[in-house]
C-alpha positions in Angstrom: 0.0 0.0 0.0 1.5 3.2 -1.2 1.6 6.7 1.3 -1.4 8.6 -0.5 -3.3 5.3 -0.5 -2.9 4.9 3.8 -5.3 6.5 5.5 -4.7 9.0 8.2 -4.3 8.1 11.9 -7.4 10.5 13.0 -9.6 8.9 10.8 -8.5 5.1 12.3 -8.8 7.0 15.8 -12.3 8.3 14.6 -13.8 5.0 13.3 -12.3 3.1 16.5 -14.3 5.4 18.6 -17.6 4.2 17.5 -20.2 2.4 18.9 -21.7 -0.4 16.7 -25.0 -0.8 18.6 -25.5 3.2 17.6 -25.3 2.2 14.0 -28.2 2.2 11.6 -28.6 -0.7 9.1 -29.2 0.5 5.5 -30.3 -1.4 2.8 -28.2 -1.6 0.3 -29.4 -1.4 -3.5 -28.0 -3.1 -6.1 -27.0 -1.9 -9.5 -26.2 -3.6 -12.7 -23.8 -1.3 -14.2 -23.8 -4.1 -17.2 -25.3 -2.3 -20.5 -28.5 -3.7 -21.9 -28.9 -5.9 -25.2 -29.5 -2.2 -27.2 -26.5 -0.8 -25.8 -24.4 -3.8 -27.1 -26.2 -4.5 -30.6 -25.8 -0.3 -30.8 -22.2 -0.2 -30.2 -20.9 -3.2 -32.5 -22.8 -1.3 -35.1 -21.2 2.1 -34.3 -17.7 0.1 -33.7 -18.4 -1.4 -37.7 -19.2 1.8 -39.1 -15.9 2.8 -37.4 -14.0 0.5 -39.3 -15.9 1.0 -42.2 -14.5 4.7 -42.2 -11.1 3.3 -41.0 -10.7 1.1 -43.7 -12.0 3.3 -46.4 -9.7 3.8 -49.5 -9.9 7.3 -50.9 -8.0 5.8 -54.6 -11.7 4.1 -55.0 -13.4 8.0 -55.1 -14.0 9.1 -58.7 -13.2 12.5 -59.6 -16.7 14.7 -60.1 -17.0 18.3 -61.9 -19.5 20.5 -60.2 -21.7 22.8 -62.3 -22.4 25.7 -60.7 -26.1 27.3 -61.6 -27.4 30.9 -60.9 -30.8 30.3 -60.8 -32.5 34.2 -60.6 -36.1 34.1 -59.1 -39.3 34.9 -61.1 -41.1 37.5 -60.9 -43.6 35.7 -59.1 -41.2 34.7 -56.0 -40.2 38.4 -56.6 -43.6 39.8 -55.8 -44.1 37.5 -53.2 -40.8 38.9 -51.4 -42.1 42.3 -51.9 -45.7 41.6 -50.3 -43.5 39.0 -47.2 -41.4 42.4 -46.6 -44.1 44.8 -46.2 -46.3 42.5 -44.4 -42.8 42.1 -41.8 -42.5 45.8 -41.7 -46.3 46.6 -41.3 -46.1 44.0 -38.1 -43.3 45.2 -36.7 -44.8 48.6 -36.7 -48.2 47.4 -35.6 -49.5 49.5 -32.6 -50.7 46.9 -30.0 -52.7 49.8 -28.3 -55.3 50.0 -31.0 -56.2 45.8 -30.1 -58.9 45.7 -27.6 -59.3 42.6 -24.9 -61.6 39.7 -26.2 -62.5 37.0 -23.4 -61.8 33.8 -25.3 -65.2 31.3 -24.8 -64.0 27.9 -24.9 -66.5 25.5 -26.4 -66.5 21.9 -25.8 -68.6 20.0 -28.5 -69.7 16.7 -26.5 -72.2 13.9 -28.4 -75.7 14.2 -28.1 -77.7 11.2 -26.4 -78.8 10.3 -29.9 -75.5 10.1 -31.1 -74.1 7.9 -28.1 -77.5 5.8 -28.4 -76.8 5.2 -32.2 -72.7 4.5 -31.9 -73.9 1.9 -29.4 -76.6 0.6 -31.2 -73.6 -0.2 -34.1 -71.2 -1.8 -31.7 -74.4 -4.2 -30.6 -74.7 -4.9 -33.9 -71.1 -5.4 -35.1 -70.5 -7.8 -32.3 -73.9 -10.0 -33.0 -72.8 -10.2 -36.4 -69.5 -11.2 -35.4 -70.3 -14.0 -33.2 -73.3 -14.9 -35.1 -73.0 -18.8 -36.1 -74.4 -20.4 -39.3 -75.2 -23.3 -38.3 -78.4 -22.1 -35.9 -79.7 -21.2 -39.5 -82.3 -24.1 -40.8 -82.8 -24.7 -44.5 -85.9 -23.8 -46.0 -86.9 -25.3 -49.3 -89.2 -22.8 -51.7 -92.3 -23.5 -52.3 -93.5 -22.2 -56.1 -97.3 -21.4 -55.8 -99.2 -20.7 -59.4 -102.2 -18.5 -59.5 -104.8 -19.6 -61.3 -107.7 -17.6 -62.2 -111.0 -17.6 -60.7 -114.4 -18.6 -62.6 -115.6 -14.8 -62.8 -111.8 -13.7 -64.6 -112.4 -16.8 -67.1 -116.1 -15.7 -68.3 -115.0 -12.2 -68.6 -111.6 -13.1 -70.8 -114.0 -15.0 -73.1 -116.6 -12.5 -73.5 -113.6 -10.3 -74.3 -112.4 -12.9 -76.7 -115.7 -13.0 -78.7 -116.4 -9.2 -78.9 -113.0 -8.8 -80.4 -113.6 -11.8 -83.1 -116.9 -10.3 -83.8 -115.8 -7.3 -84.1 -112.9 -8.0 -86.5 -115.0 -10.4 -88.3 -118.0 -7.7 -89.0 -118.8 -6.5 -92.7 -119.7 -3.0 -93.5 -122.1 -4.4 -96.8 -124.6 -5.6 -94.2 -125.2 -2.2 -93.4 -128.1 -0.3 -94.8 -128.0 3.1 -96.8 -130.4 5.4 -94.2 -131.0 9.1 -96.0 -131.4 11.5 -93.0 -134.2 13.6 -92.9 -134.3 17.3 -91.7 -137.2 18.5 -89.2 -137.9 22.3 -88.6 -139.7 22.3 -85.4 -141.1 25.5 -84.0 -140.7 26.7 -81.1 -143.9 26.6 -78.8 -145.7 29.2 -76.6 -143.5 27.8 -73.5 -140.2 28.4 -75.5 -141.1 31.9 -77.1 -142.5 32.6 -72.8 -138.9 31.4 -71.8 -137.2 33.1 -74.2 -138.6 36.9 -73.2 -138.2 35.9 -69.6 -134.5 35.2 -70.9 -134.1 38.7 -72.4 -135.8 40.5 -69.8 -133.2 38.8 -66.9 -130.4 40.0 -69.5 -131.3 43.7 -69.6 -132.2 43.3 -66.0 -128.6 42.1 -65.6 -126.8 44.6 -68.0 -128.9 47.6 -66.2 -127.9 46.6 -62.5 -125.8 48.7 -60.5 -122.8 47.2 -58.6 -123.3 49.8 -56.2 -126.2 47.8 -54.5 -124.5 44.2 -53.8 -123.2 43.3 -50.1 -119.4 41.9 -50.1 -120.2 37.9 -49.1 -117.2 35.4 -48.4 -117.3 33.6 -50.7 -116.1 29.3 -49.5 -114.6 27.5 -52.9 -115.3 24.2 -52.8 -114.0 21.9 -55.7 -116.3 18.5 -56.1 -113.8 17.8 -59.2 -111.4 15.6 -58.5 -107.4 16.6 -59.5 -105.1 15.2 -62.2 -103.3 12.9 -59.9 -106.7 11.1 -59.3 -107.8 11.4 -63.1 -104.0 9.5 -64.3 -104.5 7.3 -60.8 -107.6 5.7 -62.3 -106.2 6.2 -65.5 -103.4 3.6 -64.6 -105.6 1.5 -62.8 -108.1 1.1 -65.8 -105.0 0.5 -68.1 -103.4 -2.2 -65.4 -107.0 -3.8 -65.1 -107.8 -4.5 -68.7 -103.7 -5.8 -69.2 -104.5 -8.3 -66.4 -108.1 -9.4 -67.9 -106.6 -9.7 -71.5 -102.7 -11.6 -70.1 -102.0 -14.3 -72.0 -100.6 -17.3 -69.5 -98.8 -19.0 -72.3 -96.7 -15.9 -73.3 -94.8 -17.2 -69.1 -91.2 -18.7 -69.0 -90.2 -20.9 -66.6 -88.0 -19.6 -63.7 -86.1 -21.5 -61.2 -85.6 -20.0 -58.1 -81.6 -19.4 -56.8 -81.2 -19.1 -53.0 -79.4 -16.6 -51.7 -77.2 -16.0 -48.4 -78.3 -12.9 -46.8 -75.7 -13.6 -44.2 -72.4 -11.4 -44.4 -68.8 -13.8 -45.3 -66.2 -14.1 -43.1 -64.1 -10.9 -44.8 -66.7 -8.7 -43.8 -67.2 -9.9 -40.2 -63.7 -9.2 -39.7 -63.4 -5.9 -41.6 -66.6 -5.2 -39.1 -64.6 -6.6 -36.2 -61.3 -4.2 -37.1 -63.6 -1.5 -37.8 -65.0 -1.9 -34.4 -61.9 -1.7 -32.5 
């Protein structure tokens, strides 16, 4: 043990002086001063890129000519200078007397009970899709049902039927030449009676003064019924007589294809991710 390593005899004298039972235990902590996996991994790469740069030959450089460019702005960068300048100078010369105090209202925008009722309603519904299982589904065969017309749809198609073959069988030379004969009838005492009464109530009316009527409210009511009923029953007239005159036979057969309402397995897991 060298000198400056010894220690000095008033510190011996010191530590000798002390009681042990006046000592105080103290846990000691222990530290692992060993560096971590990171630390290692970090410093072999930074001890390689060391060498790398050690190692490195400058004879493998190539020789490069730079090309120096002036590139001179536009006059667009120009004017924009110009305007960046003034706005600088205008700012820095601002007065901040002329600003007057505003109290700043902070707003916080929370959801409405609809909006939380409907966002659960859609997580409810993403996870009973999600753990929804096919095989609780039972298989259901379709049932193809023909209509058949009644009795009274029957009689009236063939009436139909033999009005139009009738019709489209008729001839014009069975018809009889009839020479029309023109009456002059006079009119009788009631007519020429009605007629003067009709005259009279016309001067009566072209003589009467405005002047003596009483304003009346006057209640419009219109018994007619509108366009949208008139092409209504228009349709319905149309859609009646191209049911009573369908032909069955013009029908092709169809055969029904079943189809899987029930979302695949993509989209029950782009729900799922969706959900989270």
């Amino acid at each position: 043990m060298t000198d400056t390593a010894k220690p000095p005899k008033q510190l011996l004298a010191e530590i000798g002086k002390v009681d042990p039972n006046k000592m105080k235990h103290v846990q000691t902590n222990e530290e692992n001063s060993l560096p971590s996996a990171e630390d290692v991994a970090q410093e072999k790469s930074h001890l390689k890129h060391l060498e790398g740069i050690t190692q490195f030959e400058p004879n493998a450089l190539q020789h490069a000519n730079t090309k120096e460019r002036v590139v001179l702005p536009d006059t667009t960068t120009i004017a924009q200078e110009k305007t960046e300048t003034e706005l600088r100078e205008r700012i820095g010369n601002f007065d901040k007397n002329n600003l007057k105090h505003t109290q700043p209202q902070e707003k916080v925008v929370l959801p409405t009970g609809e909006d939380i009722i409907h966002e659960k309603t859609e997580v409810e519904l993403r996870e009973r899709i999600g753990s929804f299982s096919k095989d609780s589904l039972k298989h259901v065969e379709p049932e193809e049902k023909t209509v058949l017309p009644t009795e009274e749809e029957i009689v009236h198609e063939k009436t139909e039927v033999e009005l139009r073959e009738r019709i489209g069988s008729f001839s014009k030379d069975s018809l009889k030449h009839v020479e029309p004969e023109e009456k002059t009838v006079l009119p009788s005492e009631e007519d020429v009676q009605q007629e003067k009464t009709e005259v009279e109530l016309r001067k009566s009316i072209g003589e009467f003064d405005k002047n003596n009527l009483k304003h009346q409210q006057v209640d419009e009511k219109n018994p007619l019924p509108s366009t949208e009923a008139i092409e209504a029953e228009k349709k319905e007239e149309e859609f009646k007589h191209s049911i009573e005159g369908f032909n069955r036979k013009s029908l092709k057969k169809a055969e029904t294809d079943v189809k899987n309402p029930l979302p695949t397995k993509e989209v029950i897991q782009q729900e799922k991710k969706a959900a989270k």
